[in-house]
C-alpha positions in Angstrom: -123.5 72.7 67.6 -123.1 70.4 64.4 -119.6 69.8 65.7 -120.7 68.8 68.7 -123.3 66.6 67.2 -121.0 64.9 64.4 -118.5 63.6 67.8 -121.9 62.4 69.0 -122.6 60.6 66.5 -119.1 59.1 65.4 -119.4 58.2 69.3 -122.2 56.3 69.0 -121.4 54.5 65.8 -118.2 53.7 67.3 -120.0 51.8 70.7 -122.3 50.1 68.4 -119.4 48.5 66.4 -117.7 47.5 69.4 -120.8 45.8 70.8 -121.5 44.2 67.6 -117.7 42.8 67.1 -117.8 42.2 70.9 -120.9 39.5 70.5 -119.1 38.1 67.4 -116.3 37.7 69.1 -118.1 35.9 72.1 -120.3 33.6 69.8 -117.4 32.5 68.0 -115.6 31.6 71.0 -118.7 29.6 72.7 -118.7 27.9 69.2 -114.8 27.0 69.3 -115.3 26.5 72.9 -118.3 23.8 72.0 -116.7 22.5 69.5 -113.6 21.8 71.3 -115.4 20.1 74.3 -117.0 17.9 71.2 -114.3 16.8 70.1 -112.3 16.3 73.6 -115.7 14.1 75.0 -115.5 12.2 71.1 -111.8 11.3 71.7 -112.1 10.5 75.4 -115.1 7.8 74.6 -113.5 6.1 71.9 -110.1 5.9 74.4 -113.2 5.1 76.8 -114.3 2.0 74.7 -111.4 0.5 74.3 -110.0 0.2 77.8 -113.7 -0.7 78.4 -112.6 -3.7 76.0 -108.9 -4.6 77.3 -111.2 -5.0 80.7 -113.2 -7.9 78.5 -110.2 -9.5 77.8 -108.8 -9.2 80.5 -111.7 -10.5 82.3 -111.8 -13.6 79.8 -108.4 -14.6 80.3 -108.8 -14.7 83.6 -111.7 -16.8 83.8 -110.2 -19.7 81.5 -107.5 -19.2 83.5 -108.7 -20.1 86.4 -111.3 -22.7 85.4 -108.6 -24.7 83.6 -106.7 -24.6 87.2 -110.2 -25.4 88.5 -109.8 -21.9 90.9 -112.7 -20.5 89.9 -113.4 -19.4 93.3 -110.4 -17.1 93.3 -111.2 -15.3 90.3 -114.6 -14.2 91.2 -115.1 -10.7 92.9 -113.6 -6.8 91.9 -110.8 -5.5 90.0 -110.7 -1.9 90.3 -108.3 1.2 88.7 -106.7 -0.8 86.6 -104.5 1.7 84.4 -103.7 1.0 80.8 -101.8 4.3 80.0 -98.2 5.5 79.9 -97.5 8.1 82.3 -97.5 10.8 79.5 -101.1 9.7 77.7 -103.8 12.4 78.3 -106.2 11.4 79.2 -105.3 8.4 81.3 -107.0 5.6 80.3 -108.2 2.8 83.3 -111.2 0.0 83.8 -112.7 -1.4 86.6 -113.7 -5.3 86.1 -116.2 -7.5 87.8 -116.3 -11.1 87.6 -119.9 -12.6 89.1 -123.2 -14.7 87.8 -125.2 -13.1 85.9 -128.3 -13.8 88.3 -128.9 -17.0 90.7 -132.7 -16.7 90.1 -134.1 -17.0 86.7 -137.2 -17.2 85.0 -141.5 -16.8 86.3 -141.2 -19.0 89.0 -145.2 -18.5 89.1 -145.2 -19.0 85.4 -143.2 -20.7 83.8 -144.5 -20.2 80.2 -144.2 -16.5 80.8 -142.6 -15.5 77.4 -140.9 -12.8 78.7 -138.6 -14.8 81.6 -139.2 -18.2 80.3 -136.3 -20.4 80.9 -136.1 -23.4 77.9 -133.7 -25.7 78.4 -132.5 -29.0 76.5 -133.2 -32.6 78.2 -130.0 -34.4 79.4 -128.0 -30.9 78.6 -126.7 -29.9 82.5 -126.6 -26.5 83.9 -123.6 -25.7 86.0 -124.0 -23.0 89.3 -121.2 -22.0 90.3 -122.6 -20.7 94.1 -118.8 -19.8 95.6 -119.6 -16.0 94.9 -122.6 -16.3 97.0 -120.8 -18.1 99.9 -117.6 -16.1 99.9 -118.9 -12.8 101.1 -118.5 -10.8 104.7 -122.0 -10.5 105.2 -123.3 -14.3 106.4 -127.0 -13.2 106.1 -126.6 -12.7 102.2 -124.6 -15.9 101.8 -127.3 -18.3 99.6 -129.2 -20.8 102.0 -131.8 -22.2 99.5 -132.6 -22.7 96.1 -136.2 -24.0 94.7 -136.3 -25.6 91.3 -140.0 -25.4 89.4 -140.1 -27.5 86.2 -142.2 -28.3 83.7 -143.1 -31.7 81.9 -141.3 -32.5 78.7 -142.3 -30.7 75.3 -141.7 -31.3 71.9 -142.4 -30.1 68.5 -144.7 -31.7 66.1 -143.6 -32.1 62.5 -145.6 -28.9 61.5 -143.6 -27.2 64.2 -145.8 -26.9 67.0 -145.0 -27.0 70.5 -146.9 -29.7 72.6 -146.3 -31.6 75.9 -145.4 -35.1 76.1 -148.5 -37.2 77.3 -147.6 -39.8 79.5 -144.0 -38.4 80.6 -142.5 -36.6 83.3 -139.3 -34.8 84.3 -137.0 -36.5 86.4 -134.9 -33.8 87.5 -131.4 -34.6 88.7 -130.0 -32.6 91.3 -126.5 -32.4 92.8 -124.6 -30.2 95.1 -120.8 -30.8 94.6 -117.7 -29.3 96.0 -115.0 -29.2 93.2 -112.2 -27.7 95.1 -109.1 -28.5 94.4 -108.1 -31.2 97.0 -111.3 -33.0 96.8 -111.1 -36.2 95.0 -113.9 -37.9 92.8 -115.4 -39.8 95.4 -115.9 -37.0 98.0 -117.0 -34.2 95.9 -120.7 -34.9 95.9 -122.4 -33.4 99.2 -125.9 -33.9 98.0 -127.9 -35.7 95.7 -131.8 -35.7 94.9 -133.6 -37.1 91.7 -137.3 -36.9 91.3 -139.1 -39.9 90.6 -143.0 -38.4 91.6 -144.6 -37.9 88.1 -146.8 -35.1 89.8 -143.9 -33.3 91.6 -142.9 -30.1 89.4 -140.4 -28.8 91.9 -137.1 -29.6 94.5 -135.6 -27.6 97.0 -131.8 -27.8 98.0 -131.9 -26.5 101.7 -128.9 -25.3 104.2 -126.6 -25.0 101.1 -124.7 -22.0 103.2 -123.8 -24.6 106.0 -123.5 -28.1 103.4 -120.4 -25.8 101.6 -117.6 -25.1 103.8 -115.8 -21.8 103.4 -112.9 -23.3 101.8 -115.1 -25.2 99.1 -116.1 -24.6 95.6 -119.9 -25.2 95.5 -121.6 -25.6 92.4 -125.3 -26.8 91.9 -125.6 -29.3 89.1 -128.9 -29.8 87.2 -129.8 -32.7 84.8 -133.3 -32.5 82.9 -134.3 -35.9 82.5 -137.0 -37.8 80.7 -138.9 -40.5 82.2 -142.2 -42.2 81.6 -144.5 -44.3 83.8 -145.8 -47.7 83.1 -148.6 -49.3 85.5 -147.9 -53.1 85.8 -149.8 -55.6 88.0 -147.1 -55.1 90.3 -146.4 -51.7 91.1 -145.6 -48.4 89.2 -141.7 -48.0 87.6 -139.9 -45.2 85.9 -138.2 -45.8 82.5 -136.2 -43.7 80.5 -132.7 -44.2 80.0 -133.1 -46.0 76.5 -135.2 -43.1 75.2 -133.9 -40.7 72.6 -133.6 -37.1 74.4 -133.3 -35.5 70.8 -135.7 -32.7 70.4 -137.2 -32.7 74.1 -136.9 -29.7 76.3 -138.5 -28.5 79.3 -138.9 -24.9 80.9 -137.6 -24.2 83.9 -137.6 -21.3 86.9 -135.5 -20.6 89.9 -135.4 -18.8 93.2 -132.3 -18.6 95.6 -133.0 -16.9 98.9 -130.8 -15.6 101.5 -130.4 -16.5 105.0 -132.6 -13.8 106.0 -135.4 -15.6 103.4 -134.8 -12.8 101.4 -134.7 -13.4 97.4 -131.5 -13.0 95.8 -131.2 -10.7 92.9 -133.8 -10.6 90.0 -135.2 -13.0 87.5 -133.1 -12.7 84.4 -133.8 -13.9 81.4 -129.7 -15.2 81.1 -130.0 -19.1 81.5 -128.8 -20.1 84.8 -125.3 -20.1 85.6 -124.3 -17.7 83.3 -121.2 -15.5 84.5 -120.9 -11.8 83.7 -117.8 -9.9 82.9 -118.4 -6.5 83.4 -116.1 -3.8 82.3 -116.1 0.1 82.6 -113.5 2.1 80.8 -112.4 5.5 82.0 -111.1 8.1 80.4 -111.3 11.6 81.6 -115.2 12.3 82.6 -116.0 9.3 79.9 -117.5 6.3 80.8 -118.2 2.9 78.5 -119.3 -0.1 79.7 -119.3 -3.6 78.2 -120.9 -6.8 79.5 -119.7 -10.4 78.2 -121.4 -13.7 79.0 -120.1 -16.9 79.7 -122.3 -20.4 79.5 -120.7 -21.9 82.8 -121.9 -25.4 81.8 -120.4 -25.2 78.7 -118.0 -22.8 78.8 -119.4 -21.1 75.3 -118.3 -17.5 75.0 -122.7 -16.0 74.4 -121.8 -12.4 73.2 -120.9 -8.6 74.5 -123.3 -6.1 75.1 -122.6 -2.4 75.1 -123.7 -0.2 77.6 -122.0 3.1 76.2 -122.6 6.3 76.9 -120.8 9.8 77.6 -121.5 11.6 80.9 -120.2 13.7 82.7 -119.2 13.7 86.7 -122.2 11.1 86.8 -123.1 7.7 84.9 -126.3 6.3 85.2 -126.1 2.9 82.8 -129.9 2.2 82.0 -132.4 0.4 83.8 -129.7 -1.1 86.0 -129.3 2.3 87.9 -125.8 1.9 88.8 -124.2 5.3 89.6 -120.6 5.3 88.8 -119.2 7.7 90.9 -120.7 5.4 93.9 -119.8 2.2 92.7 -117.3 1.8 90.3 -117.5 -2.0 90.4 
C-alpha cells in the first residue's frame, strides 16, 4: 500500500510540474508574442510616417509645378497606391495623396465675430479661390452654383491695442470671377466683376458660377477688401479711398458656397479661404499615418503640416473627420 501511494504521489507532483512549466511556457510566449507585435506595429508606423511624408512632397512639388505652368486645374483630384518600396522591402511601403481646398465655406456666416470661425483678413490683401475642383466633377448637382460673401466694416487697433471699428467707413468689397486658363489672354479672363459701393450693404452674391465657367476653364473667385469712406456734399454722396493708408485695417469676413441642388458645400473651417490641402496617408502593413499640409493659394506661402498619426489595425478612423480608411483611401 505505501508503494502504491509513493507512485501516487510522485504522479501527482509530476502533473503539477508539467502544468506549472506548461503556463510558464505559455505566458512567456504571449509575452514574446506581444512583444514582437510591439515592435513589428513600432517599425511599420515609423516606415508609415515617412511614406506619409514623401506623399507631402510629392504633393508640394506637384502643386508649384503646376501653378508655375498655370495648370492648376490638372493637378487637383486623387493619387492613389503610390508605392515607394523595392520589391524585396517588408513591409511595402505606399501613400495615397489628395490635392483639394481646404473648405469653400468659411467662417459664422451668422456671426461673424464668432471667435471660434472668425475669418480676419487684411484690407487691400486679395484672397484667391481656386473653384476648378468644384466644377470638374461627374456629378453636375455638386458642381458650385453660388457663393455669398458677408463682411464686416473696417477695424483697427487703438494705440493701447484695442480693437475698434472705423466710424465713418465702409468696406468696398471687390469681387471678380476670372478664368485663368491657359489660352485666355489678359483681356478676356475676367467673366464677372462686382464692387460695392452701398455703405450699408455687408454682403455680395456671385450667382450661376457653374454655367459663367466653361468646363474647359480655370475659375478662380478673386476678393479685394477695400476701404472707402463717405463724404456728404451739396451735391450728392461719393466714395473715397484710394489715397488712404490700408496699414493696420482689417475686416472679418464669412462665406457660404452652395450647390446646384442649394445645398451647402462642405463645412465652415477656420482655414482662410482658398487654402489648398495636401493630404497624405502612408501605408505600411496594417499601419496608417496621415499628414495634412496647407497652402495660402493667394500667396502661395507654404502655412504648416499637421499630423494625424495613429496605429490601427484593419480599420482607421482619423479624428473628428471620420474618414474610414479601408472605404476611402483618398
Amino acid at each position: 500500500m505505501k508503494k502504491i501511494s509513493i507512485k501516487s504521489s510522485a504522479l501527482l507532483i509530476a502533473m503539477i510540474v508539467g502544468m506549472v512549466l506548461m503556463i510558464l511556457i505559455v505566458g512567456v510566449s504571449v509575452v514574446v508574442s506581444q512583444q514582437s507585435r510591439s515592435a513589428g506595429q513600432s517599425r511599420d508606423g515609423k516606415i508609415a510616417y515617412r511614406a506619409a511624408l514623401s506623399g507631402i512632397e510629392d504633393g508640394l512639388l506637384r502643386y508649384k509645378f503646376a501653378q508655375a505652368n498655370q495648370k492648376l486645374s490638372q493637378v487637383f483630384g486623387n493619387y492613389s497606391n503610390i508605392q515607394i518600396s523595392s520589391e524585396e522591402m517588408i513591409p511595402k511601403a505606399s501613400y495615397n495623396l489628395s490635392i483639394g481646398l481646404s473648405s469653400l465655406s468659411a467662417g459664422n456666416y451668422n456671426n461673424l465675430l464668432d471667435p471660434r470661425l472668425k475669418q480676419k483678413i487684411t484690407l487691400d490683401n486679395p484672397i484667391d479661390i481656386n473653384l476648378t475642383p468644384l466644377l470638374n466633377i461627374e456629378d453636375s448637382k455638386k458642381k458650385v452654383r453660388k457663393v455669398l460673401i458677408k463682411f464686416t466694416d473696417p477695424y483697427q487697433k487703438n494705440a493701447l491695442g484695442q480693437e475698434r471699428e472705423i466710424t465713418g467707413s465702409f468696406t468696398a468689397m471687390n469681387v471678380k470671377l476670372i478664368d485663368t486658363a491657359e489660352y485666355k489672354t489678359a483681356e478676356t479672363q475676367l467673366i464677372k466683376e462686382e464692387t460695392n459701393t452701398v455703405s450699408t450693404k455687408d454682403s455680395m452674391s456671385v450667382d450661376g458660377i457653374d454655367t459663367l465657367c466653361l468646363p474647359s476653364s480655370e475659375c478662380h473667385l478673386r476678393l479685394r477688401p477695400q476701404f472707402a469712406t463717405l463724404t456728404i456734399s451739396t451735391e450728392a454722396k461719393r466714395i473715397s479711398g484710394s489715397q488712404i493708408s490700408q496699414g493696420g485695417k482689417y475686416i472679418y469676413l464669412a462665406i457660404e458656397a452652395y450647390d446646384a441642388n442649394d445645398e451647402i458645400i462642405d463645412i465652415p473651417t477656420t482655414d482662410k479661404p482658398g487654402t489648398v490641402l495636401i493630404s497624405s496617408v502612408g501605408i505600411a502593413g496594417q499601419a496608417r499615418r496621415k499628414l495634412e499640409a496647407k497652402v495660402d493659394a493667394g500667396s502661395g506661402a507654404y502655412i504648416g503640416l499637421f499630423d494625424w498619426g495613429v496605429y490601427c489595425g484593419e480599420t482607421c478612423n482619423w479624428g473628428t473627420k471620420g474618414i474610414d480608411e479601408t472605404k476611402n483611401p483618398n
